[in-house]
C-alpha positions, -999 to 999 in steps of 0.1 A, spaced: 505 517 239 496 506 201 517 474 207 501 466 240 468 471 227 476 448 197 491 419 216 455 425 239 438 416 208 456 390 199 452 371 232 422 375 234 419 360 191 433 336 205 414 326 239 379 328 214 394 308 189 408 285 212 373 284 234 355 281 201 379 247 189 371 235 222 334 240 221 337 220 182 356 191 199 335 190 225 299 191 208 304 176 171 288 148 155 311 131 143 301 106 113 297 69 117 325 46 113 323 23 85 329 -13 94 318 -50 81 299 -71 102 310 -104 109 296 -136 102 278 -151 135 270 -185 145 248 -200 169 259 -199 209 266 -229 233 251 -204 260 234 -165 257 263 -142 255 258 -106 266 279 -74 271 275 -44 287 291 -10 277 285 29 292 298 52 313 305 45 349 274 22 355 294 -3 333 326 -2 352 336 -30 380 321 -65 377 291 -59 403 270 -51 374 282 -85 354 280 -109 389 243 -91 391 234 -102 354 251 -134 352 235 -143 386 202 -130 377 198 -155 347 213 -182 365 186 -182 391 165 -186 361 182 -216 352 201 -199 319 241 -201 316 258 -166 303 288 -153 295 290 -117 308 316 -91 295 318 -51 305 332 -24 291 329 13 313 349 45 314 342 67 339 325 100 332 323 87 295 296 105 271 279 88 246 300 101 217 332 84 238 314 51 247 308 53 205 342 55 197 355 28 221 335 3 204 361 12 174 390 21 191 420 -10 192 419 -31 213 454 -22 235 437 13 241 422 22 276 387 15 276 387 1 245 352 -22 240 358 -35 206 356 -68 218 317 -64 222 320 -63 180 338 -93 176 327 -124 202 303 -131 190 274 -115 219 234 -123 215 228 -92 238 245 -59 246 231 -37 274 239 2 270 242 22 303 247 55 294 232 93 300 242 102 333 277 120 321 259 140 293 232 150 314 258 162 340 279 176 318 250 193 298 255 178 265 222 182 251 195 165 240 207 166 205 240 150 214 227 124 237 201 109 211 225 109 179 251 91 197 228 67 211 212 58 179 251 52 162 256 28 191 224 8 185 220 10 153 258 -3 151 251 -29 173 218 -40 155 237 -41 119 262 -65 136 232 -84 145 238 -81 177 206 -76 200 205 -37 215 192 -35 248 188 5 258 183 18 295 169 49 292 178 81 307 185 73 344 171 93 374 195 107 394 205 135 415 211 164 385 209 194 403 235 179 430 254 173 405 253 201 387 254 224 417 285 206 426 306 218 395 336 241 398 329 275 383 346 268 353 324 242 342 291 262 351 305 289 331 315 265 304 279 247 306 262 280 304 277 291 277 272 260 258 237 254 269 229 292 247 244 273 218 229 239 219 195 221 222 178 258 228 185 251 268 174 214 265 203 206 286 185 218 318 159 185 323 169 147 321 128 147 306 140 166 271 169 142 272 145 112 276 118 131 250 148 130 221 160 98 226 119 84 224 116 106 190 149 89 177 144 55 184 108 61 166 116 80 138 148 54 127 126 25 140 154 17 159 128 7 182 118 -23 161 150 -37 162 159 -31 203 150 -41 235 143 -6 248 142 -8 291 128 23 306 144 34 340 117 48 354 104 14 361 138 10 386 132 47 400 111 74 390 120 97 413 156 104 426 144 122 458 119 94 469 138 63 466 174 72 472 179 42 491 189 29 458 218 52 454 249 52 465 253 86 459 238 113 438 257 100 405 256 62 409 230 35 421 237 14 456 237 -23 452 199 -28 462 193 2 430 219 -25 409 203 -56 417 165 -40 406 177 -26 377 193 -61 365 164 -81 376 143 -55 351 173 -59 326 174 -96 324 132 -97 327 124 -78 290 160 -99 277 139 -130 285 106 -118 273 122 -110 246 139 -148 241 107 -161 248 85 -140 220 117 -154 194 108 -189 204 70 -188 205 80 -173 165 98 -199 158 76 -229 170 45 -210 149 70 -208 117 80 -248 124 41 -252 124 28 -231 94 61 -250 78 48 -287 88 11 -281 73 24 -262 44 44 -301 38 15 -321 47 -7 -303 20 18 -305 -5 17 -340 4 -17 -346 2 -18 -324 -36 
């Protein structure tokens, strides 16, 4: 009876211990990875990449950007990098993983980009993450992007249908989510608003905001339940939601361009009368 009772115990050591290594693999901030940036030089044409979960997969959301600036008259070169049901912390360490390994975006690192648009949110949200977890990961992934001096462009926290989704999760996960959600965040994990609240905080307190075209999603939908039209289905937006959200993509991109060169004509200006008076002394 002793021995029964003991081997019991030690199961069930070892289903906690295992559960709790888990829980740590699954939730850790990792540190950042230390890297060098490379030298850049000007581009023949605006080069822009695109990394995230899902939304980034296929190349309907590259035709959509590449086609968008196009009809503005500008030339691009597109690339995407997406893994399905990818969270923030995995579409992190792509950007550093080699470049023979699946999903692998290291490429957006080294050619070179002006622009690099992050879709993200969706997984962590479903998979109830935390608000924590959601805005640490997305400030390594801009802030890495900005030290490479490579333009961030953030999508915020997309609406979508989060209670389908959730709903829809085998009982494992629910129990898994629940038990994580007692752990983390203090039950943040519940609304996409506290996950949209911590990013905002982040990219204010690192002034990450300064330095990154920041595209808020409500502006393509602001309510899931009211404009599912632009869905395909309660994860993932239909082709008329993909085609809004690039026109708003490639809209603040530009706005953005333009505000650079209006800088850059004043500077040539101030430059040509600082001459002049030098000139003239």
């Amino acid at each position: 009876m002793k021995l029964r009772l003991k081997l019991v115990l030690l199961l069930v050591l070892i289903a906690i211990t295992g559960f709790g290594f888990y829980l740590y693999q699954r939730y850790s901030l990792e540190k950042r990875y230390s890297f060098t940036p490379e030298k850049k030089h000007k581009n023949n044409v605006l080069r822009v990449g695109i990394i995230g979960d899902s939304w980034a997969t296929g190349i309907t959301i590259d035709t959509i950007i590449r086609d968008e600036f196009l009809r503005r008259g500008i030339k691009t070169e597109v690339i995407s990098f997406g893994q399905p049901e990818a969270k923030t912390k995995q579409i992190y360490d792509n950007l550093y993983a080699n470049p023979d390994q699946p999903y692998s975006s290291y490429e957006i690192l080294h050619h070179n980009l002006d622009y690099c648009i992050i879709l993200a949110g969706t997984s962590d949200a479903e998979g109830e993450m935390g608000a924590k977890f959601y805005a640490y990961y997305c400030s390594l992934i801009i802030s890495d992007l900005a030290r490479n001096s490579i333009e961030p462009v953030f999508v915020t926290m997309p609406a979508f249908g989060f209670k389908e989704e959730t709903d829809s999760l085998d009982l494992l996960k629910k129990v898994r989510n629940e038990v994580s959600s007692l752990l983390i965040d203090n039950g943040s994990t519940r609304s996409l608003d506290e996950y949209r609240k911590q990013a905002g905080e982040m990219l204010k307190d690192t002034h990450l905001k300064d330095s990154s075209i920041v595209v808020p999603f409500n502006l393509v939908c602001d309510d899931y339940e009211k404009h599912k039209i632009l869905y395909r289905n309660t994860g993932h937006l239909s082709t008329v939601g993909k085609q809004k959200m690039g026109r708003l993509i490639v809209e603040y991109i530009l706005e953005k361009e333009k505000a650079g060169q209006k800088q850059s004509s004043d500077s040539n200006i101030v430059e040509a009368a600082q001459l002049k008076k030098n000139k003239r002394a």
